[in-house]
N, C-alpha and C positions, 0 to 999 in steps of 0.2 A: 456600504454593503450592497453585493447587486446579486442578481440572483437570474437563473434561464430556468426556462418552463421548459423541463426534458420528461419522455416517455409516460407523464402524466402528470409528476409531480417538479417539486420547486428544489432547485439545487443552487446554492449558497458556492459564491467563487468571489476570491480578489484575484485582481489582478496589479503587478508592482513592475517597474523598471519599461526598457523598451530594447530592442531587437529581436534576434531570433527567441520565439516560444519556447519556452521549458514546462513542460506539464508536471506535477507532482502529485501523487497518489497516498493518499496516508494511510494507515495500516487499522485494524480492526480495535475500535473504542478510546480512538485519537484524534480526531477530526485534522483540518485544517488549519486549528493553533498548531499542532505539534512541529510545523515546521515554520517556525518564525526564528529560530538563529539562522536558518540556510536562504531566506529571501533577502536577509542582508545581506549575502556576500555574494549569490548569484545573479542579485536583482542590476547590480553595476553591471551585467555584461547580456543578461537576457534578459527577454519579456518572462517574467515567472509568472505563472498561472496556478493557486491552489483553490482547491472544492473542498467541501463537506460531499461525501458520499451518502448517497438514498439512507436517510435510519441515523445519520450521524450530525452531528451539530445542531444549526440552524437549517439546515436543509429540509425537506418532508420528511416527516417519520409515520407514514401512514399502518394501520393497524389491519394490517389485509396480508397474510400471508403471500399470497399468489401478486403483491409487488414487490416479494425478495427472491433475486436469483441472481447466480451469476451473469445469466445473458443480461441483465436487466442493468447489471452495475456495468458491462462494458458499451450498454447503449447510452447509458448516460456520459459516459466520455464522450461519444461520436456527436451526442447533442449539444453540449458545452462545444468543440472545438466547434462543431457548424453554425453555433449561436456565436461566436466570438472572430468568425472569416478567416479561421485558421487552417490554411490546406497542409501545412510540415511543420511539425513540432519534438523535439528530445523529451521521448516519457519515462519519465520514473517512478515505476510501483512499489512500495513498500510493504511488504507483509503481501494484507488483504489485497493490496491496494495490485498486486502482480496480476492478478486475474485480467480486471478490466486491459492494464498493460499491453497481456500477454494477448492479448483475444482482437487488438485494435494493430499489433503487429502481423497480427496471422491472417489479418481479411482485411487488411490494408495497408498494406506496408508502405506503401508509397506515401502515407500520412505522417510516418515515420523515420526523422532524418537520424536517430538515434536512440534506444530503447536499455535504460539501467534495470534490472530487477535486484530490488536488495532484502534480504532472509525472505525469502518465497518460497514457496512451498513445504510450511510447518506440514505434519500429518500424513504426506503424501504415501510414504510407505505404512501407513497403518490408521487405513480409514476408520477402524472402529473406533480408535484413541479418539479422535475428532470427533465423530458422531458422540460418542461420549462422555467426550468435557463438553461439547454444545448442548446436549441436555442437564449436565448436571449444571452449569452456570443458568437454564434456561428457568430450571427448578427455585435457584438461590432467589433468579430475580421475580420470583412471588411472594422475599418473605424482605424484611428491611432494607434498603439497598446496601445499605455498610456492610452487610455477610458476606453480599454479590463482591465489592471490591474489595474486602481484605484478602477474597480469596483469591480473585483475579491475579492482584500483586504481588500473592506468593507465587506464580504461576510463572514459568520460565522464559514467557512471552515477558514479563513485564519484573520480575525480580531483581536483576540483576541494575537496573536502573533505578528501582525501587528503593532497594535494600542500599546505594551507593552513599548519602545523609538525608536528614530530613524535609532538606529542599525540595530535592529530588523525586524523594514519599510522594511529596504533597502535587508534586507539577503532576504525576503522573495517577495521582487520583482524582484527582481534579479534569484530567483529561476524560478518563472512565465515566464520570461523574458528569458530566457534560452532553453525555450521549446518552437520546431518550433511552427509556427501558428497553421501551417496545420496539424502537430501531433495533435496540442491543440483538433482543432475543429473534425476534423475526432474522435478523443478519444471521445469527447462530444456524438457527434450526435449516432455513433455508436457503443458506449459502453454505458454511462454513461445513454442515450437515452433509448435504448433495454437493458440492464440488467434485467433480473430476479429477480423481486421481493425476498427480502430475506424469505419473510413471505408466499413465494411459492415455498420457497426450504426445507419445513419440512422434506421431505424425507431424502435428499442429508446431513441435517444436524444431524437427526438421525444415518443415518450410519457414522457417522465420530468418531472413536473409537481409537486415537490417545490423548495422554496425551494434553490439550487444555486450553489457558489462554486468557479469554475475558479481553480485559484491556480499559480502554474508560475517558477522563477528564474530570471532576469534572462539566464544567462548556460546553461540549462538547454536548448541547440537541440535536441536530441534528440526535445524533447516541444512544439515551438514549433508543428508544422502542426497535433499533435493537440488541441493547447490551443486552439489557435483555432478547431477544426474543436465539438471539446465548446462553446466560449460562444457558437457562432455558430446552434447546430442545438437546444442544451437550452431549452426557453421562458424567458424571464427569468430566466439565469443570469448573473450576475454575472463579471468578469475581474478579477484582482489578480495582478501581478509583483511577484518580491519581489527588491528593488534586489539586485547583489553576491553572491548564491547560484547554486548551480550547480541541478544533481538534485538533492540530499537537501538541499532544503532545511530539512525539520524538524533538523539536525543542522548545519547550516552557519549559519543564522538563526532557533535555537531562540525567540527573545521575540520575533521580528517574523511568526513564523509562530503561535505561541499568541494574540497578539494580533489577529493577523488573522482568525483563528477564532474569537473573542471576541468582535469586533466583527458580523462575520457574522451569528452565532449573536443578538446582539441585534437587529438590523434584520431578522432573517427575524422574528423574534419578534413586532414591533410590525404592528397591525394596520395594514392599508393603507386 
């Protein structure tokens, strides 16, 4: 396990394989297990780099509001790549995980040889829904955690992976269940809470002029307007659904989702 002292606190990274960097971002109360079927098949061809993000795994989970924020989660990327001598790397945000992503294409792109975002921007059209499942989840997590995750589960973010057998149930509470409380809720209230509408970042997503693959599942509505809204507005971004997955797609179509990034990753590659 190694770990980089970024923006004050301690952030939890492996690193697996060698060539070019591939960055991975994981999505809200999934850490950095959640993508252990995709470091085997990418790890043969790139340096794969996964973190726990601020609040998540083994990482810091400090109990201070005012160290959760979006700027906060996309400075902890800039500190991880500068701790690790990484000037160009392929990032892939997942969920939550688009924010940092998206924020490290927009005021650096040059850091940037290639940028996935997959189901981003849950809530975008209807901040209240967000502000108010972040409180009522924020609420659960004061009374036994088992209320907090059965609920979670049922939760469109997380069901459909859930509900698939009881393998599945269990990877996926487990994942929940992993991540402090107090990460959870501070991430809630003051990320998930305040985030910037996607559909108020036209600008931020006009200037994003790095090779770009909007990827989103099949049966993932949550993220259906914002997905369209990212390939409609990023310059020659690219759309792929991925058949039969919900949200998490990296975990419900592990080899259709590393492959799709595989192939990506090669076509942004060949000159035009």
């Amino acid at each position: 396990m190694s770990y980089v002292r970024s923006n004050g606190i301690d952030l939890k990274y492996r690193s697996f394989g060698s060539g070019q960097p591939l960055i991975l971002i994981h999505g809200l109360a999934c850490g950095l297990r959640m993508w252990v079927r995709q470091i085997g098949i990418l790890s043969r061809q790139f340096r794969v780099v996964v973190y726990d993000q601020r609040g998540h795994g083994l990482s810091s989970a400090p109990d201070d509001p005012a160290c959760y924020s979006p700027r906060l989660l996309a400075g902890d990327l800039v500190g991880l790549l500068d701790h690790l001598d990484i000037q160009q790397a392929h990032i892939v945000g997942f969920s939550l995980g688009g924010g940092p992503a998206l924020a490290l294409a927009g005021s650096q792109p040059n850091r940037v040889s290639s940028l996935v975002l997959a189901d981003v921007g849950a809530g975008s059209e209807n901040q209240w829904r967000s502000q108010w499942l972040a409180r009522r989840w924020c609420t659960m997590a004061q009374q036994p955690p088992a209320i907090l995750y059965e609920d979670m589960l049922r939760h469109e973010f997380y069901k459909t992976y859930a509900n698939a057998n009881v393998r599945t149930r269990f990877h996926m509470r487990s994942l929940i269940a992993a991540t402090p409380l107090v990460g959870l809720t501070h991430t809630l209230a003051q990320v998930i809470a305040k985030r910037t509408s996607l559909f108020r970042q036209t600008a931020l997503l006009r200037s994003i002029a790095v090779p770009t693959l909007i990827l989103r599942g099949q049966y993932d509505f949550a993220c259906l307007r914002s997905s369209t809204l990212l390939a409609n507005t990023i310059a020659f971004a690219q759309q792929l659904t991925v058949a039969g997955a919900g949200h998490m797609v990296p975990l419900e179509r592990p080899a259709a989702f590393s492959r799709a990034l595989l192939d990506f990753i090669q076509r942004a590659a060949r000159p035009s």
